[in-house]
Structures are given as C-alpha cells and as structure tokens.
C-alpha positions as CSV (number, residue, x, y, z in Angstrom):
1,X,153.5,142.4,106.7
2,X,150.8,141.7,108.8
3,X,148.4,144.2,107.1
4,X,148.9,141.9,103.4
5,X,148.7,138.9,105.2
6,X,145.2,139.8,106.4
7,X,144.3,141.9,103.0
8,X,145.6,138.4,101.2
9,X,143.2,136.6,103.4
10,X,140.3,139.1,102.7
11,X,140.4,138.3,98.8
12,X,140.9,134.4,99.4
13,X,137.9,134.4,101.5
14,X,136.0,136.9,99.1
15,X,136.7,134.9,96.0
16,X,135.6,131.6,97.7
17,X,132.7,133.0,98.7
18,X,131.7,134.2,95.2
19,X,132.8,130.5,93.8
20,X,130.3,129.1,95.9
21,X,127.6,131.1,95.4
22,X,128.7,130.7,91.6
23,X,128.3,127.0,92.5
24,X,125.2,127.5,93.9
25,X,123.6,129.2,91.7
26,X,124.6,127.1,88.5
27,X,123.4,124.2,90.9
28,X,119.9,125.9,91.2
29,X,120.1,126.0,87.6
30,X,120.2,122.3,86.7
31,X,117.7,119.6,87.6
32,X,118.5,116.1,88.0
33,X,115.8,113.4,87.7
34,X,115.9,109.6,88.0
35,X,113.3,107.8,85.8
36,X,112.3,104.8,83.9
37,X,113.2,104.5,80.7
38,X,109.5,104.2,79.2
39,X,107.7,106.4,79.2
40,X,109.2,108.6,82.2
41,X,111.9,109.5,80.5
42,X,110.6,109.8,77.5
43,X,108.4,112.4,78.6
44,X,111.1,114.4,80.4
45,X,112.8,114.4,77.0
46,X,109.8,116.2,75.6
47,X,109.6,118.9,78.0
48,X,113.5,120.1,78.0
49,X,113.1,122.5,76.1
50,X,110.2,123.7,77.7
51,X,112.5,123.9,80.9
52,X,115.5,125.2,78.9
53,X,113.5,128.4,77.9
54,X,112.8,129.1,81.5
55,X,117.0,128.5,82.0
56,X,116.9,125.0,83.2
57,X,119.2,122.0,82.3
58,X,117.1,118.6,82.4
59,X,119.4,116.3,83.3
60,X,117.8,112.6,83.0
61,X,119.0,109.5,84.5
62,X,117.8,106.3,83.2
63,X,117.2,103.4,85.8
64,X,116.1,99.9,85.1
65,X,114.7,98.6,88.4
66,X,112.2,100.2,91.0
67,X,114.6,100.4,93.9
68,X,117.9,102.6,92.9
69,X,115.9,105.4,92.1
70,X,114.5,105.9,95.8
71,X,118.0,105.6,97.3
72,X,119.7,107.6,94.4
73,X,116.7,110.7,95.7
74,X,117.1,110.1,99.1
75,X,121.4,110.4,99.0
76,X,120.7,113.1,97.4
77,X,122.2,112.6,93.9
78,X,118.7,113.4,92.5
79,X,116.7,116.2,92.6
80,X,113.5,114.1,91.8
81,X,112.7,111.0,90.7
82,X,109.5,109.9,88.1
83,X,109.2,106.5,88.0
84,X,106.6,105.3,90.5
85,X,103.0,105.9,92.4
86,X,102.7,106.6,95.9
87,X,102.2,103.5,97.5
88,X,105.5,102.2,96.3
89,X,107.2,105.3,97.8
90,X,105.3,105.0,101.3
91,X,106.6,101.3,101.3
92,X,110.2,102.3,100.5
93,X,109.9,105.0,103.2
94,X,108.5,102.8,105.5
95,X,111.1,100.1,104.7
96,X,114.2,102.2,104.8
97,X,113.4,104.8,107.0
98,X,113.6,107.5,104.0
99,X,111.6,110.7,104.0
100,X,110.3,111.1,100.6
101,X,107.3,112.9,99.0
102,X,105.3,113.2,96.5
103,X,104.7,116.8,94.8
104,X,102.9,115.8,92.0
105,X,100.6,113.0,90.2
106,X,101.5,113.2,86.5
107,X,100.0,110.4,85.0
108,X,98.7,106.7,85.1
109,X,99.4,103.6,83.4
110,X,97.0,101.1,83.6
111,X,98.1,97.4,84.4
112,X,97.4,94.6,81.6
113,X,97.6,91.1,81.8
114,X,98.8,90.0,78.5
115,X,98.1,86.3,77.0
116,X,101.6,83.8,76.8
117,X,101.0,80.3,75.9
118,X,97.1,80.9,76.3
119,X,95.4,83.4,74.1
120,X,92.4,83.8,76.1
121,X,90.7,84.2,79.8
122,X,88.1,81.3,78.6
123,X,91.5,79.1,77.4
124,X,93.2,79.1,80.9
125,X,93.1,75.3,82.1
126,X,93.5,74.2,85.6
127,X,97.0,74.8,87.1
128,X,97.4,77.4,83.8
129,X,100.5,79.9,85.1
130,X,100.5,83.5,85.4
131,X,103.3,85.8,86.4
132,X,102.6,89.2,88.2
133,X,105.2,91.5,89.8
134,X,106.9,90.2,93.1
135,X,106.9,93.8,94.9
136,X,104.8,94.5,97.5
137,X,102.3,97.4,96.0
138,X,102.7,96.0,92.6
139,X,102.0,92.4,93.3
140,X,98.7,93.7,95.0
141,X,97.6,95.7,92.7
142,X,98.3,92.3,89.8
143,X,96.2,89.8,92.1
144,X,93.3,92.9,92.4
145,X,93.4,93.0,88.8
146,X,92.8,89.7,88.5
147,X,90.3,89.1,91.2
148,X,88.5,92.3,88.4
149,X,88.5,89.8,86.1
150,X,86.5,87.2,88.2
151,X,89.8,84.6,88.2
152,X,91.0,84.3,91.7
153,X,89.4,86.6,95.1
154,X,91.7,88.0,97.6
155,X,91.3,88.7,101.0
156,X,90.0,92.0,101.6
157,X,91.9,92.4,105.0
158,X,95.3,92.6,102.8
159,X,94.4,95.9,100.9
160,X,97.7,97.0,99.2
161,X,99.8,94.7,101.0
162,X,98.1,91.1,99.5
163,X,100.3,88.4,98.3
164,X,99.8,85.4,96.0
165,X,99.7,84.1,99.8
166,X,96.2,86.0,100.4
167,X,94.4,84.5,97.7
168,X,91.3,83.3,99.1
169,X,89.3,81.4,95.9
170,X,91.2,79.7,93.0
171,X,89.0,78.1,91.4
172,X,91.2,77.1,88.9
173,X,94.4,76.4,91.2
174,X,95.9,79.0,89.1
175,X,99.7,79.3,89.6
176,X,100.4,82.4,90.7
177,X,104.4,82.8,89.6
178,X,106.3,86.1,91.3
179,X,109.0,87.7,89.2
180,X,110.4,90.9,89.3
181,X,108.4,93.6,87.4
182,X,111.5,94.0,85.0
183,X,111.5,90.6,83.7
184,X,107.7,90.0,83.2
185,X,107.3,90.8,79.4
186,X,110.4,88.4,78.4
187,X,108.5,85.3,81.0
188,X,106.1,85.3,78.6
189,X,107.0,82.5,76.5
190,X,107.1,80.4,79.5
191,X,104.1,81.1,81.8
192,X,99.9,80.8,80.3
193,X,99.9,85.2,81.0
194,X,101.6,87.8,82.7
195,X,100.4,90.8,84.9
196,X,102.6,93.2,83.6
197,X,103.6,97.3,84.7
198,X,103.0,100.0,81.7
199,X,106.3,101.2,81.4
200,X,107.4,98.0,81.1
201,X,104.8,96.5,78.8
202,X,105.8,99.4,76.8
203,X,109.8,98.8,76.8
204,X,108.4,95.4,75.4
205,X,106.2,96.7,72.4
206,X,103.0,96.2,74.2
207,X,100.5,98.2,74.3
208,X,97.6,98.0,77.4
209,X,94.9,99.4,75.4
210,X,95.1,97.1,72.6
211,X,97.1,93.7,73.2
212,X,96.0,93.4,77.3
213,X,93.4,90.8,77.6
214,X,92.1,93.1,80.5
215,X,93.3,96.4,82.3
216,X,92.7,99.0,85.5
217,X,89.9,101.4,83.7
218,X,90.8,105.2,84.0
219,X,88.0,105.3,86.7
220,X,88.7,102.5,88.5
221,X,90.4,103.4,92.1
222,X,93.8,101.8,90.6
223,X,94.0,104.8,88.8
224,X,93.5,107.0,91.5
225,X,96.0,105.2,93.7
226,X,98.2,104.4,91.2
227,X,99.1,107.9,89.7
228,X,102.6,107.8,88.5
229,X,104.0,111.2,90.9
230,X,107.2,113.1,90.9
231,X,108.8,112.5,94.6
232,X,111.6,114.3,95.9
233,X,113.4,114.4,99.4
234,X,111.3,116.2,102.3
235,X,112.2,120.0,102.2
236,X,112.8,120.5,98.8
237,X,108.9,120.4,98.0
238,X,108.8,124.0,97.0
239,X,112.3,124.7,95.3
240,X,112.1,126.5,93.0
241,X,113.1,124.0,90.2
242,X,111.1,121.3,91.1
243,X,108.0,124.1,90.9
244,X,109.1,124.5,87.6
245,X,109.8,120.7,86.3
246,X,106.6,120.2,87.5
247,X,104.7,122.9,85.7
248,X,106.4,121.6,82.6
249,X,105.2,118.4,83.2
250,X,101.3,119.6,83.6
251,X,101.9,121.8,80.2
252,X,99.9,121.3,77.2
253,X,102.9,120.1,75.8
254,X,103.5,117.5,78.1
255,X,100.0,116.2,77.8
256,X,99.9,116.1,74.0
257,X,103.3,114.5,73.5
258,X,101.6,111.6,76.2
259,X,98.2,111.3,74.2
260,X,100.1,110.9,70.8
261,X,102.9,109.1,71.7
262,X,101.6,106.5,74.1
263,X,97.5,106.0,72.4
264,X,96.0,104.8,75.7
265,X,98.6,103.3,77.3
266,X,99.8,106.2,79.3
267,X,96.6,108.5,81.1
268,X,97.4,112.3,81.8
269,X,95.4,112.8,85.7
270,X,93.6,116.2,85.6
271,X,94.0,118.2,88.1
C-alpha cells in the first residue's frame, strides 16, 4: 500500500512539474506591453506579425494616462511598457521607489504648441493663456519649448524639473495654465494655445509638423532626451522576448510603417 501511495505521489509530482514548465514555457511565449494609444500602440500593432513569425503573441494593453502603465510594469502585469522617455521613468522611479529601465529608445515625438483662441505667436496679448502639461518632465520640457520660442525664460538652475513657478521673464505676463497632458488638445477652445505631447496631439487629429505654431527640431537636445524607450522591470533586460520585441521594433518595418503613417510627427532615433 505504501509502495502506490509513494508511486501515486511520484506521477502527481511529475505531472505538476511538466504543467508548470508547460506554463512556463507558453508564458515565455507571449509578451505583454502597456502603451498609449497613439502612436505606441499603433506601432506594436504593426509589428505582430513580425513577432508572430518568430512564435510570439503581442499582447497590447491600451492606457490613457502616464501613470498606470509604470505601476502596471513594475507589479508585474506587464512585460514592458512603450509609452514614455526616460526622464519620466527616472521620476516615477525616484517617486515610488520602483526599479525600472529602459532597454531601448524607439522613437521621438516632438512637442508643438498649437494656436486656440489666438492664431499666431505675434497675436498673443498681454495676460494671453497657454496650457502645457502639469507633470514634472513634461511641464519642463513645455516651458523650454517656449522659452525656444523667445516668449517666456526659465531658470537655468531648474533643468528638467522647472515649473510655471521657475519662469524668470514674462514679458507678456503670459498665463501659464497646468492641465494634465491628457486633457490639453480638448482645452483648446478655452485657453489662447496649448503645449501639447505627440501622442496626444495625434489622438486629437493634430499633426506637429504641420498645424504646431512651433516644435522640438529632430536635433534639438529634446530629441535626444526625449526618446520615447521601451522600459521594463530591472532583471528582465535581456529576456529573451523583450530582445525580440525590441528587434521588431528597430525593423525596417517598424520604421516604414512610422514614416508613412505618422508624416513627421513621429521621428525613428537611429542607432
């Protein structure tokens, strides 16, 4: 009796074992990615069958704001995440004690700012309003943009940290109106301009390389710090699956889909 009971025990424990490496290896299989809607996920669409020939499901989970996708990677319901640049990582990390990293710059959008009730730069009055993200590394990067475009100066001792609160000159007592990056394209109607993110200029029909009344340049060092990167938890930089969703996302495919889809608006970095 004894003997079946342990020979019983031997097959329960064999047959686990060969579910869970079943598991595992189905697991290894798929890839699970947080992005924003436009254009990060739209790119990820583009690629899955580049993955799926290589035996990889793409899964793609859409997120609307810049902070559930950070604590979605680092809970570990993602495998990756494509939504942001680095500095807006380093802050989140910094913030929440997380440990995530970057494996890869993909691409960069360049920030606009985009006429409202004023058509023009030359138009803005005294007291005019303009909106820009209310983010840390976003809302920077708006007021650098701006100081670019000779309407405001900002504190050099800031860097990527500046707020509206770190303006130095304003000649034009311009309002400077936080709201979150989301909702910038639909203040519009109600503010003089708006700083807005690509993605989301994008969601809204905009596009930076023709409707922006002024933008980062490709060779500005906005670009450079403001590559759009894959990130994924510390530890998992060289699994093999994020190796390979990254390689798909450097392809030639990748990078033709970007330059004909997006017409400016989105900027493949070369390596």
């Amino acid at each position: 009796m004894k003997k079946i009971l342990a020979f019983a025990l031997v097959i329960v424990l064999s047959l686990s074992l060969l579910a869970g490496c079943a598991q595992k290896s189905k697991d290894d299989k798929k890839i699970t990615v947080g992005a924003s809607a436009t254009p990060h996920a739209e790119i990820l669409e583009a690629i899955k069958d580049k993955l799926s020939e290589q035996g990889y499901e793409l899964e793609i989970i859409e997120f609307t704001d810049y902070e559930q996708p950070n604590r979605a990677l680092e809970s570990g319901e993602l495998d990756a995440n494509y939504f942001q640049h680095k500095p807006h990582m380093d802050n989140f990390n910094e913030k929440n004690n997380a440990n995530l990293v970057s494996v890869a710059g993909i691409h960069y959008e360049p920030l606009g700012l985009y006429p409202g009730k004023t058509a023009s730069i030359e138009e803005l009055k005294e007291g005019s309003k303009i909106a820009v993200p209310n983010d840390t590394t976003n809302e920077a990067r708006a007021l650098l943009l701006l100081e670019s475009l000779g309407l405001i100066k900002v504190d050099p001792e800031a860097g990527l940290a500046a707020t509206k609160n770190d303006i130095i000159e304003n000649p034009k007592n311009l309002d400077i109106v936080e709201i979150e990056a989301a909702q910038l394209a639909r203040s519009l109607q109600d503010v003089d301009m708006a700083v807005i993110n690509g993605n989301y200029a994008l969601q809204a029909g905009l596009n930076v390389a023709k409707d922006a009344l002024g933008k980062e340049e490709q060779d500005s060092l906005a670009a450079e710090t403001y590559t759009n990167i894959v990130a994924v938890k510390k530890g998992h930089e060289n699994d093999e699956k994020i190796l390979a969703l990254v390689e798909a996302l450097k392809s030639d495919k990748a990078k033709n889909f970007i330059a004909e889809k997006y017409q400016g608006a989105v900027v493949v970095i070369e390596d």
